[in-house]
N, C-alpha and C positions, 0 to 999 in steps of 0.2 A: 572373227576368231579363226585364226588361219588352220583349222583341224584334218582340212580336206586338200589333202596336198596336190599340187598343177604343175609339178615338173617330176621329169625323172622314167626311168625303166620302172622303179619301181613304188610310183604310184598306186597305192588301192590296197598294200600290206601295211598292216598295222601290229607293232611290236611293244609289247609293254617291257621297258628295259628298267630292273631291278637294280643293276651295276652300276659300282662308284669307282671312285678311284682311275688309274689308267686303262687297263686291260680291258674290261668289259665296257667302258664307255667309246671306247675306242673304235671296237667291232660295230656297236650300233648305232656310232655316226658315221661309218660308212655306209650305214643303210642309210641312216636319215640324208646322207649326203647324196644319194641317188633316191631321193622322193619317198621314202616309206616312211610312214608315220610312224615315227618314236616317243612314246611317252613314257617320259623319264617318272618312276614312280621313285618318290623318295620319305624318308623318314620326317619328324617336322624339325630335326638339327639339320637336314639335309646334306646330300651326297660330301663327305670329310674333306673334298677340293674348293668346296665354297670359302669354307674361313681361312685355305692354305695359300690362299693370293697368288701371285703379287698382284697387289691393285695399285690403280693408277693414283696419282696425285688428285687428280680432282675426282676419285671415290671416295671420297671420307665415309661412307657409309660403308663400304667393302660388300658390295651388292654382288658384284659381275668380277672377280679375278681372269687374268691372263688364263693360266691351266683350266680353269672352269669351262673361261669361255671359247679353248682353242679345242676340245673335244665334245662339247655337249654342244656344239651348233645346230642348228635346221632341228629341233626336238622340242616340244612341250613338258611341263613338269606337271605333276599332282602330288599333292602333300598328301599321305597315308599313315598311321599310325597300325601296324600289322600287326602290331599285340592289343590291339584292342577289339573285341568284336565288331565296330563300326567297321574301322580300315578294314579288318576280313570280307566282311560284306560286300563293301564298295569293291576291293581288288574282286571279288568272285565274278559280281556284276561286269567287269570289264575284262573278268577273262573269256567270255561268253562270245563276242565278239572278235576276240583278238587273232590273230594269225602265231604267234609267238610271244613267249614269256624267256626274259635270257636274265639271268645272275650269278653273280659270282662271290656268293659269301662264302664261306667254311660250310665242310661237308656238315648234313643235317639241322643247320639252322630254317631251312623251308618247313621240312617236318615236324619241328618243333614248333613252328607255328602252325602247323596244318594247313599248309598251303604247297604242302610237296606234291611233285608230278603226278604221283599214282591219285593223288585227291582233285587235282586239278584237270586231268585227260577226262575224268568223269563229269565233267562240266562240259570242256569243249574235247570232243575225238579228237578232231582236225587240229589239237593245239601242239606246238613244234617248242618243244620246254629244253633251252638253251644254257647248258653250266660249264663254266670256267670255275677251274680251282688250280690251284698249285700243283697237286699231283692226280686229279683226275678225280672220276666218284665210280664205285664198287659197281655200277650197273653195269659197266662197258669191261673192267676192269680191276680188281682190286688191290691197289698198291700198299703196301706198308707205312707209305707215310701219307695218306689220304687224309690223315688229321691233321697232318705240319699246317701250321699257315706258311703265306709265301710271299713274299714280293718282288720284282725286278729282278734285284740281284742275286737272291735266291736261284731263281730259272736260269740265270744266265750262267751260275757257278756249276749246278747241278745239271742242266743241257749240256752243258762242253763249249762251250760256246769261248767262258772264259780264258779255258786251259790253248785253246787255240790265237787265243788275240794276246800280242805284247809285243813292245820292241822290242824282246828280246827272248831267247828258250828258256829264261829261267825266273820272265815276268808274267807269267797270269793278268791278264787287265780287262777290266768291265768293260762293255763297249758303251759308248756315250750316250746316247739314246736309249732310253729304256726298250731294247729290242725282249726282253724278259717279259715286259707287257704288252708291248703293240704288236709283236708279230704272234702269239695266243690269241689277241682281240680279233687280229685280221684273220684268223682260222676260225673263231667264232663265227664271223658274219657269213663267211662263208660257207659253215657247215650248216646253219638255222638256215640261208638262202636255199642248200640244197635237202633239206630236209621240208620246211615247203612246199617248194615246187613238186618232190614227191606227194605231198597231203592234199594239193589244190589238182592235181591227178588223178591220186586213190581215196583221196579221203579219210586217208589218218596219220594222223601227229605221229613224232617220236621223240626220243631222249636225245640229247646231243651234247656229245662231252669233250669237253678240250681241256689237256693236262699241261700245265704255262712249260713242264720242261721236258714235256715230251713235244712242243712245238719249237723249242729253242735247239731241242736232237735233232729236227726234223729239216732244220736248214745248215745242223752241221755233219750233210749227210756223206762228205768226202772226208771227214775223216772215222765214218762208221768204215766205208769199202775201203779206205786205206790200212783199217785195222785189220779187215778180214782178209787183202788180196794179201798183200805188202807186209802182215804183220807189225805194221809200225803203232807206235803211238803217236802220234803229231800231236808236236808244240809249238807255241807262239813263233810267229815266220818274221815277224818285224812288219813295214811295210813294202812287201815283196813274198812272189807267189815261190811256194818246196818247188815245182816243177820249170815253169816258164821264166823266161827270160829273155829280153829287157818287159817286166809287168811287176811295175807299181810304181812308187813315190822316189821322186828325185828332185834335188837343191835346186835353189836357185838363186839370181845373188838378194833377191825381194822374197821370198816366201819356197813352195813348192808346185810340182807338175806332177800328173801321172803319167805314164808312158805305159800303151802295152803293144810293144814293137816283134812279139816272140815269131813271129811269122818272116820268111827269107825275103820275102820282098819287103815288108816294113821292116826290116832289121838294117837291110841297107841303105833304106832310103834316110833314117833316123840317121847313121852316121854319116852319109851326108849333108844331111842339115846343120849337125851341129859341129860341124868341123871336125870329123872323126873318121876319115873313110879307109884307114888302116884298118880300123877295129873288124870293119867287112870281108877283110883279107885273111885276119890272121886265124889262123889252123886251130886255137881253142873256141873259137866262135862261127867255124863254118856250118854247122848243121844247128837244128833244135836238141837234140842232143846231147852235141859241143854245150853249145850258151847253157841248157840245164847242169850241166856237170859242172862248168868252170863259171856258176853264173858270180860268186859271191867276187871273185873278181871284177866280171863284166860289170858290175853294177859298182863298183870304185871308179873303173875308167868312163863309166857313162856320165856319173857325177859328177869327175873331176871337169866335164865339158860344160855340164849343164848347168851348173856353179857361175858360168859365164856370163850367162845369159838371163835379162827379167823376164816374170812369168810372160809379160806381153808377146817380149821378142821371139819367147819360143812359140807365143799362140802362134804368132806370124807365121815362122817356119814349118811347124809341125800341124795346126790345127786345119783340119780337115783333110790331112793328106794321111795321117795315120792315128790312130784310137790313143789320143790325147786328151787331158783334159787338166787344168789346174785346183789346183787345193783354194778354195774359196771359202772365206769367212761369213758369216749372215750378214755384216753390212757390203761387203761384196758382192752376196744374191740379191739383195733388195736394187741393187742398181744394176741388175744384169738380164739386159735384155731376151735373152730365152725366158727368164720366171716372168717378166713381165707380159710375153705375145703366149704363154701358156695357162695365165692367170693362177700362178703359186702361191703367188703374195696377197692377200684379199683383205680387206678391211672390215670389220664389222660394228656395226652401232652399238656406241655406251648412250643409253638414252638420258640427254641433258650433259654427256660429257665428249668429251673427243672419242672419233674411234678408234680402235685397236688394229692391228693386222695381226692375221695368223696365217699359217699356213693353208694352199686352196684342197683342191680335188686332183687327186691325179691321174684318177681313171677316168678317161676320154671315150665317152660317149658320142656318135656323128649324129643321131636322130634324136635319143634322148639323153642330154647330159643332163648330168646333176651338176649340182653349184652350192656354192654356201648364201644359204638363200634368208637368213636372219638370226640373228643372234642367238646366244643360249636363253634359253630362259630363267626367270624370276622363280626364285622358291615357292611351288604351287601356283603359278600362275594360273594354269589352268585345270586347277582342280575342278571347282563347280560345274565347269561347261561339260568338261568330260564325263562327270556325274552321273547331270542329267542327262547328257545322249545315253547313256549306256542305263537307265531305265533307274536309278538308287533311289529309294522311296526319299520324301524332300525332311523327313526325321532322321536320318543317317547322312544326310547331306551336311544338315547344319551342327550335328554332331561333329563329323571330321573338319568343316569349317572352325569352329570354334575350337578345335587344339590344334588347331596350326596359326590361328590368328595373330599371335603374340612372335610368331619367326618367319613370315612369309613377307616378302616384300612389296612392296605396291606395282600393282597390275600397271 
């Protein structure tokens, strides 16, 4: 029973993670992915990405989905029923021991089970009680829409995030990745880590609250100080920076490249490469600036070169010599040897079926790395074991055993 985790900085933390869905799950597999013990506590329908796939052809059982399996890695699961007195029990029992409790349901749903923070700190002092919600919870802050529910694009409309992304000023566009949930998740892991660290110091827990679109404000912090210096409003810039120039996305006669040349000596060396060394000369592009001011030009004449050349031919010219990089597809990452000498691309076991890849770790550890070190797990896999470590009298065991019997998959 792999309970006792043997890799990682943060080995010997153990977090009971409440959270489904992307956001919250997200934050603490990046703990489980640096060695802390995650025990996914879930309902007996369990966490709503189980039945949302995609599963493989030879799942017919739809055990282990893609999305499931690409954020609940390196984590144990235990089946709870939290409206029930047994599951209250059992959760108590294991928050006694816990280092952190993190969820992210709709304000007051813990309370209403009576298993909210103020009920909980009186169990464990030292317990570090972790919530993500859509617009925050009343203890840190209380916002007017604290009752909104929220998802991805929610956060990303209401952060700002959307009003700045688009080809064009008068397209608002979602960014592709759920940055709505995964950069809240990654602020979660981070605040319960430092929250913590303070407790295994002073020996007391705290609240820890992350608001999904006061995290999506919080990385569009250039166009907060360009409201306040500048007075501007900024809107979608297309792909290319308000200020710099040559920085961003340009043709090619195969796909696209980025270029960020805005610097005098990368500015010239670019239009030499691509057969342009007029461009270096002329009086609309001599300074930084020149090229800010006259950039919506400079970026027709850089295109109209760069149109010439496939992405290859420009790696050739350009790559390594200035902050270059091409527009690549996922089947293009899978064959690209940086993902491969950095282990991005990782496989994980479908037990009895082919494995999967998902995406690796990206925080690089020299002494202690973490890794994706085996699969998500099975619907309560490890309910029983964690049970009994954590003392649950063996009448409440076979209680929450026997209502999850009938949705839990085989061990």
């Amino acid at each position: 029973m792999p309970d006792n985790e043997t890799f990682g900085a943060l080995r010997g933390i153990r977090v009971l993670d409440l959270t489904q869905m992307l956001a919250g799950p997200y934050g603490t597999m990046m703990l489980a992915d640096h060695g802390a013990t995650v025990i996914k506590i879930e309902s007996p329908e369990g966490d709503m990405t189980r039945a949302g796939g995609p599963f493989a052809d030879d799942d017919p059982e739809r055990l282990l989905g893609g999305y499931f399996q690409s954020i609940n890695r390196n984590k144990h699961s235990i089946c709870l029923d939290l409206k029930t007195p047994a599951g209250k029990e059992a959760f108590k029992a294991l928050v006694r021991d816990a280092d952190a409790v993190v969820e992210n349901f709709r304000l007051g749903v813990m309370e209403r089970l009576g298993l909210g923070y103020e009920v909980l700190r009186e169990i464990n002092p030292k317990l570090v009680y972790g919530a993500l919600r859509g617009f925050g919870d009343p203890r840190t802050g209380a916002s007017p829409f604290a009752k909104w529910p929220a998802f991805d694009v929610v956060a990303q409309a209401m952060g700002g995030i959307m009003a700045i992304t688009g080809a064009d000023a008068s397209t608002p566009t979602k960014v592709g990745p759920g940055v709505g949930d995964i950069l809240p998740g990654m602020m979660l892991g981070f605040g319960v880590l430092a929250a913590i660290y303070r407790a295994q110091r002073e020996g007391k827990g705290q609240f820890v609250d992350v608001s999904m679109v006061d995290a999506v404000l919080a990385i569009c912090e250039r166009a907060v100080w360009q409201h306040s210096v500048q007075g501007e409003v900024p809107g979608p810039e297309g792909n290319h920076h308000p200020f710099l120039c040559p920085f961003g996305m340009y043709p090619t006669s195969d796909g696209f490249v980025t270029v960020a040349a805005h610097q005098d000596s990368f500015f010239r060396l670019l239009c030499e490469e691509i057969g342009a060394p007029e461009l270096a000369t002329d009086s609309r592009f001599g300074s930084h600036g020149d090229r800010s001011k006259h950039r919506l030009a400079l970026i027709d004449l850089i295109s109209e070169r760069t149109r010439q050349f496939t992405k290859n031919e420009l790696e050739a010219k350009l790559g390594g010599k200035l902050p270059f990089g091409p527009v690549l597809n996922i089947s293009e990452i899978f064959a690209n040897d940086h993902f491969a000498a950095r282990e991005m691309i990782v496989e994980v076991e479908q037990p009895q079926r082919a494995p999967i890849s998902i995406a690796g770790v990206p925080i690089k550890l020299s002494d202690t790395p973490g890794r994706v070190d085996r699969r998500s797990p099975y619907l309560g896999e490890q309910t029983e074991h964690y049970l009994v470590e954590a003392g649950v009298p063996r009448s409440i065991i076979e209680e929450v055993l026997s209502s999850s019997a009938e949705v839990g998959a085989p061990v």
